[in-house]
N, C-alpha and C positions, 0 to 999 in steps of 0.2 A: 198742401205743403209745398213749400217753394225747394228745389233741388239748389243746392249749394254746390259750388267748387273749390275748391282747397288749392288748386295746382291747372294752372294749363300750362300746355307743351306746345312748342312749334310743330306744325309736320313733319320736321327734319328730325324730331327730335330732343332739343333745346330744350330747357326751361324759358318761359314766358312770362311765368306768375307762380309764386309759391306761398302763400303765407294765407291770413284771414279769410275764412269761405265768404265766397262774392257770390250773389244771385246772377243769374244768367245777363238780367240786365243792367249792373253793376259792372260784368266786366267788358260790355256791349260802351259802358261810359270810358271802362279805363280804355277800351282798343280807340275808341274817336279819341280822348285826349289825346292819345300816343300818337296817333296819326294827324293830326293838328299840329303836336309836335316833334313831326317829322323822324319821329322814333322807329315807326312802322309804317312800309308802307301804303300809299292809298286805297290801293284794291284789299287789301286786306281783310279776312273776315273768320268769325269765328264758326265753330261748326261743331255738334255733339256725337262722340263716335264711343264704341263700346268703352273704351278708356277713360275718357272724360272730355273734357272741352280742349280742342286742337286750336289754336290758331292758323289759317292760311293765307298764305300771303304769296300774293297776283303776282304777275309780271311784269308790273306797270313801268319799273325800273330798269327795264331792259336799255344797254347802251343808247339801242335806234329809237328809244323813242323816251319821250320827257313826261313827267306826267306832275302836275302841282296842285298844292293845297291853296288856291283864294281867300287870301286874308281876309277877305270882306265873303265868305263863301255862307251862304244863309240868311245873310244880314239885309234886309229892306234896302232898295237901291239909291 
């Protein structure tokens, strides 16, 4: 049986997802969209803790340093 999630929470806290249970790697699809579209981001990853599925999100965004999604990032050269 596949574990469903109903709700993931930022580490902070936050709501992230609330609605229709996602399978672990449904919301593994919705965090890369988000992160594609610049919603969340890049280092970001998700993680299972006694509560349920946390979102974490890196540091990548730090002033001192830039960090970007490659439009063409995956794609045959």
């Amino acid at each position: 049986m596949t574990t469903a999630f109903r709700h993931i929470r930022h580490a902070d806290g936050r709501a992230y997802y609330d609605g229709k249970p996602l399978s672990l790697a449904d919301a593994q699809i919705m965090l890369n969209d988000d992160i594609v579209g610049r919603q969340v981001r890049v280092d970001s990853y998700l993680r299972i803790d006694e509560s349920g599925l946390v979102l974490e999100a890196g540091s990548c965004f730090r002033r001192s340093m830039r960090c970007a999604v490659s439009p063409h990032a995956g794609q045959p050269g």
